[in-house]
C-alpha positions in Angstrom: -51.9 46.3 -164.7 -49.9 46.6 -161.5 -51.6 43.1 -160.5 -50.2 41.6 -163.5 -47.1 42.4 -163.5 -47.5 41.4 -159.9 -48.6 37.7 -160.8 -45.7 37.9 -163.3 -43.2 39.2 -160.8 -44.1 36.4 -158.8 -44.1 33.6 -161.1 -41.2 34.0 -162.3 -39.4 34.5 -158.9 -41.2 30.7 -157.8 -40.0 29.2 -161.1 -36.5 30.9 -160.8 -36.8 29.8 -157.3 -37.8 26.4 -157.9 -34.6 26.1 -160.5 -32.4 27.1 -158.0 -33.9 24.6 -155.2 -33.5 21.8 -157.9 -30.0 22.8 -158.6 -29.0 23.2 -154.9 -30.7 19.6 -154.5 -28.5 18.0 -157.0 -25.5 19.9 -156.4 -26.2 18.9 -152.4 -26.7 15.1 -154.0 -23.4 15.6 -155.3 -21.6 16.3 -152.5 -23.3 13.9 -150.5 -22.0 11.6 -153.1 -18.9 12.6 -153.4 -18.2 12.4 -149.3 -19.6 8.5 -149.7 -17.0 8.1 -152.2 -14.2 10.0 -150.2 -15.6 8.3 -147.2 -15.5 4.9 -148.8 -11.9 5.7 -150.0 -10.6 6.6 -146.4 -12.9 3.3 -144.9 -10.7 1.1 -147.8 -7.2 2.9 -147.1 -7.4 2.2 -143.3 -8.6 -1.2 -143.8 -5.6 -2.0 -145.9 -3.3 -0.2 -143.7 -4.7 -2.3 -140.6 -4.3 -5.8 -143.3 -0.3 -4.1 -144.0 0.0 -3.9 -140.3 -1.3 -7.7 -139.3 1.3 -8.7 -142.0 4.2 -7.0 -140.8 3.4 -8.5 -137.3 2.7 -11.8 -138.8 6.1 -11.9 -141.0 8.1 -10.4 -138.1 6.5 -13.1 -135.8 7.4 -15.7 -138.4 11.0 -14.3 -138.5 11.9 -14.2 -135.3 10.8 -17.4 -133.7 12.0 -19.5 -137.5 14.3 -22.9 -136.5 16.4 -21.7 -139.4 18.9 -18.8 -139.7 17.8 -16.2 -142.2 20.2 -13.3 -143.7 20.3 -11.0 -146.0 23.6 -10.0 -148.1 23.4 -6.8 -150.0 25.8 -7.0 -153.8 28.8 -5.5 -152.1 29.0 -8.9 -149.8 27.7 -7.1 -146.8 25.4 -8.7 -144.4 22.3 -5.9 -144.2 20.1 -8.2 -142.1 20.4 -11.2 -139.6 17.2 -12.8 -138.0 17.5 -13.5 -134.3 17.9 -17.0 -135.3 21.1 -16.5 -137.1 22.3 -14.2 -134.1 22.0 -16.9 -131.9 22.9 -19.8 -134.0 26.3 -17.9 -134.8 26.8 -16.1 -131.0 26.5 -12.7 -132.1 23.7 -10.5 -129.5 20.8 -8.3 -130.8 23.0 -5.2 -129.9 26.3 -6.6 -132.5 27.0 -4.7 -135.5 26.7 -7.4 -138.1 27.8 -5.0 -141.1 31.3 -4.2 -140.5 32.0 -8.2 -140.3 33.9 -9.3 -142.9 31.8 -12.8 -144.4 34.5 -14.5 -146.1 37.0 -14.5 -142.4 33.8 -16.7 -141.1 33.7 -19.0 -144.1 36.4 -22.1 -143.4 39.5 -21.3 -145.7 38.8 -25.2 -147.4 34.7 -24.2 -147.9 35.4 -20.5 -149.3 36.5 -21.5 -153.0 32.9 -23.1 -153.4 30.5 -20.5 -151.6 32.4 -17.9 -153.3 31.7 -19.7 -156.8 28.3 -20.4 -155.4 27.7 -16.6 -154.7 29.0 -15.5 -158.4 26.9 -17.8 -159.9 23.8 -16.7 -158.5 24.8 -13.1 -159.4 25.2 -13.9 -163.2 22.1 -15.9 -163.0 19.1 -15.2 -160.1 16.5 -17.3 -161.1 17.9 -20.7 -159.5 18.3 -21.5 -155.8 21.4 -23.1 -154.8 21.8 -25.5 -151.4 25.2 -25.7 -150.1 27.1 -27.2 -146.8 30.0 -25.7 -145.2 31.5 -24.4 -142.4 31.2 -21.1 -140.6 33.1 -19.8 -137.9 31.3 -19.1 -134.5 31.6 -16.0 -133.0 33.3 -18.1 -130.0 35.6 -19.5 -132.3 34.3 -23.1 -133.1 33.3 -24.2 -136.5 29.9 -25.0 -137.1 27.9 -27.0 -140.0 25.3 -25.0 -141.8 23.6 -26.1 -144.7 22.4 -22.9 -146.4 19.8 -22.1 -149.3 20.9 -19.1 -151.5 18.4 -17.2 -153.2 19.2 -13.9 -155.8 16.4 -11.2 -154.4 18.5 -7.9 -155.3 15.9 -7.5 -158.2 13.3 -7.8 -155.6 12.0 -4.5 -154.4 12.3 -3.9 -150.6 13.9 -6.8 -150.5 17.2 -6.0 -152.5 19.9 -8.9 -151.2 21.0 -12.6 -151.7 18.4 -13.8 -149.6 20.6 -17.1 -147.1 17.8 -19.2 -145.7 20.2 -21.8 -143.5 20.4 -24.7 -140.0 23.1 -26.1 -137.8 23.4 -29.4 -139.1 26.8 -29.8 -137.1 25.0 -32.9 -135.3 24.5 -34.2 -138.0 28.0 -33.7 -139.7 29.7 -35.3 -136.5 27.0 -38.7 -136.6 27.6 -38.9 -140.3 31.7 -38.7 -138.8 31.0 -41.3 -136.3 28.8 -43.7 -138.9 32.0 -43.3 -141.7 34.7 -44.4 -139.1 33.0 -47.8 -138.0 
């Protein structure tokens, strides 16, 4: 009868209906899922970019306002980076080219032989850190005592120099001078 078929009709429309609610549910429970997980990613990226960001600051901070000299020498001898440190301690400004300067014309002719040696050394073999005191030439002229620590980082990524951690010991030198002539 018509009323059967009716009943039938609409049966099956509720249950197909009912399937298709459930399957919108989960498929809506997957999305919702999926933009927690998306949202959680974004949340983690920007928290790590704001961590990168405090460290930069930090290691820049730290750089800048170090006691010692710090430079970086790529494998062709040239000098890639110099701290403000180093800038001041050798009179050289913020605004001098420190690439084009040739490193070994700043090195006292009597201290070359062994910073040279030193620097070969470190390029056959990276792993040790070598401490060394000599004298390099001011940007006014004048000779000043460094004592320098030379660390191999070319294999370090981002990094990719001879790493020269060094202070102006030329106080020092000169007292020592003084002491040895009494």
């Amino acid at each position: 009868s018509v009323l059967g078929i009716s009943l039938f009709w609409s049966w099956t429309l509720r249950r197909k209906v009912a399937v298709q609610t459930k399957e919108l549910r989960a498929m809506v429970k997957e999305n919702q899922d999926a933009r927690h997980a998306l949202m959680g990613i974004l949340e983690d990226q920007q928290r790590t970019e704001q961590e990168s960001m405090r460290m930069s600051v930090r290691f820049k901070a730290l750089i800048e306002n170090a006691p010692d000299g710090i430079v970086l020498v790529d494998q062709a001898g040239q000098m890639v980076f110099a701290s403000p440190t180093a800038r001041r301690m050798f009179g050289f400004g913020m605004d001098d080219d420190l690439s084009r300067l040739e490193l070994n014309g700043f090195t006292h002719p009597e201290d070359l032989p062994t910073v040279l040696k030193t620097l070969g050394d470190l390029l056959e073999n990276p792993g040790p850190v070598h401490t060394l005191e000599y004298r390099f030439r001011h940007h006014d002229g004048a000779w000043i005592w460094v004592e320098s620590v030379f660390s191999n980082l070319l294999g370090v990524p981002g990094i990719e120099a001879i790493v020269i951690n060094f202070r102006n010991i030329t106080d020092r030198k000169r007292a020592e001078e003084r002491q040895d002539s009494l």
